[in-house]
C-alpha positions as CSV (number, residue, x, y, z in Angstrom):
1,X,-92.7,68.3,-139.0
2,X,-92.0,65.9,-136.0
3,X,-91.9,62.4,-136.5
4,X,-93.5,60.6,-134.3
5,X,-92.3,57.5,-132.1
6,X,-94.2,54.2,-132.1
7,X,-95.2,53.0,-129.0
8,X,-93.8,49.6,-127.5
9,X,-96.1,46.9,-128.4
10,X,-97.6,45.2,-125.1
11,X,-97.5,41.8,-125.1
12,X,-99.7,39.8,-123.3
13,X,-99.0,37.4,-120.9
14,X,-99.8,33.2,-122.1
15,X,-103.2,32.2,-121.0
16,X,-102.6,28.6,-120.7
17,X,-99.3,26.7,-119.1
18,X,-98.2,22.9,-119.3
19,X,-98.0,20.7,-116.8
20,X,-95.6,17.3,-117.7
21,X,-98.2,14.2,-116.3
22,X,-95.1,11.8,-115.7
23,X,-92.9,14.5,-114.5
24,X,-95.6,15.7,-112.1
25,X,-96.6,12.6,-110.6
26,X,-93.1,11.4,-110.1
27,X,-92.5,14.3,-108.6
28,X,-95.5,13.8,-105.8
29,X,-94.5,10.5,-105.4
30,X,-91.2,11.4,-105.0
31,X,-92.2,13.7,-102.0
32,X,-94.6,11.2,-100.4
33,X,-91.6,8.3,-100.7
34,X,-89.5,10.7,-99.0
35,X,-91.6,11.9,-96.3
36,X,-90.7,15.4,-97.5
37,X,-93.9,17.1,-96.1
38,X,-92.9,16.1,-92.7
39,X,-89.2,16.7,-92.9
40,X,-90.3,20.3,-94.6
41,X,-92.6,21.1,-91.4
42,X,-90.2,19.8,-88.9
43,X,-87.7,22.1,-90.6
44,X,-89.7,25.2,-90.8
45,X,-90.4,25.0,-86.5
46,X,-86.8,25.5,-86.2
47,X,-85.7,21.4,-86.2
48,X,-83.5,21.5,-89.0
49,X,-81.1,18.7,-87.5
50,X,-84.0,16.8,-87.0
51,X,-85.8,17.5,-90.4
52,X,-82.7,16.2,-92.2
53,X,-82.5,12.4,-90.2
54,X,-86.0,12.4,-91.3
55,X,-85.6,12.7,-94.6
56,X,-82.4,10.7,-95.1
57,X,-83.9,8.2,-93.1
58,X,-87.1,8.0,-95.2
59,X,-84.8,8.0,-98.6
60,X,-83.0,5.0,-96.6
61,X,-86.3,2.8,-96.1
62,X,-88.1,3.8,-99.2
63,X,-84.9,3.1,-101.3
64,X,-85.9,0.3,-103.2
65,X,-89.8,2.4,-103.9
66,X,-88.2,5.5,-105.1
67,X,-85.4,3.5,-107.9
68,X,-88.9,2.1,-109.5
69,X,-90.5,5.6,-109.6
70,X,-87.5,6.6,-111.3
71,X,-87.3,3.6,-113.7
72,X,-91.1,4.0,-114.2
73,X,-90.9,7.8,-115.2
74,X,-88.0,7.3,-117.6
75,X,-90.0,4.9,-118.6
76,X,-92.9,6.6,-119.6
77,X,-90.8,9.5,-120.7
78,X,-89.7,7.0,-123.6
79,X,-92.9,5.8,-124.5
80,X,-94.7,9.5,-124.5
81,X,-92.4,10.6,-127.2
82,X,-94.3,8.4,-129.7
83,X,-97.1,10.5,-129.9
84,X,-98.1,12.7,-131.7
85,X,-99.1,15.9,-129.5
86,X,-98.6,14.4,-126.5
87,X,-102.0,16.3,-124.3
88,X,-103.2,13.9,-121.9
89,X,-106.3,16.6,-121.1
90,X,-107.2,19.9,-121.1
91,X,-109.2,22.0,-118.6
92,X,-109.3,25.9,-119.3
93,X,-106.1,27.3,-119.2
94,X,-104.3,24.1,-117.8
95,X,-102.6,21.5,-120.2
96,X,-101.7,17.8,-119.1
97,X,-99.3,16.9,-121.3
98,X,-96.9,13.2,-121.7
């Protein structure tokens, strides 16, 4: 008599994913400080020279903007690990977590 092999198990793919709030919105206003959008479209019509003067020139101006974003995220990073579970909201499959 033939044994018989076991299938693999399938495993299903997670139905929900998380999203960091702090780490989220520091990163948009990260990119808007930076002017990244623009530098990112100048770059992708072939100005790459151009694209980066751009963006070091907006780190340059927005200099003092981007250190407080930074000190504000780590911040909040600090202060979100007091609580408990940390879910900001939820909306179907999408988690806003601190």
């Amino acid at each position: 008599m033939a044994v018989r092999r076991r299938k693999a198990p399938r495993r299903r793919a997670r139905r929900s994913f998380n999203i960091s709030a702090i780490e989220a919105g520091t990163a948009l206003s990260l990119a808007q400080s930076t002017g990244f959008a623009a530098s990112m479209q100048q770059a992708l019509n072939g100005d790459l020279a151009g694209a980066v003067n751009n963006l070091s020139s907006s780190v340059l101006s927005n200099k003092s903007r981007i250190i407080g974003t930074l000190g504000a995220a780590a911040i909040g990073k600090m202060a979100a690990k007091g609580f408990a579970s940390g879910t900001l909201a939820k909306l179907g499959p999408i988690r806003v977590k601190l």
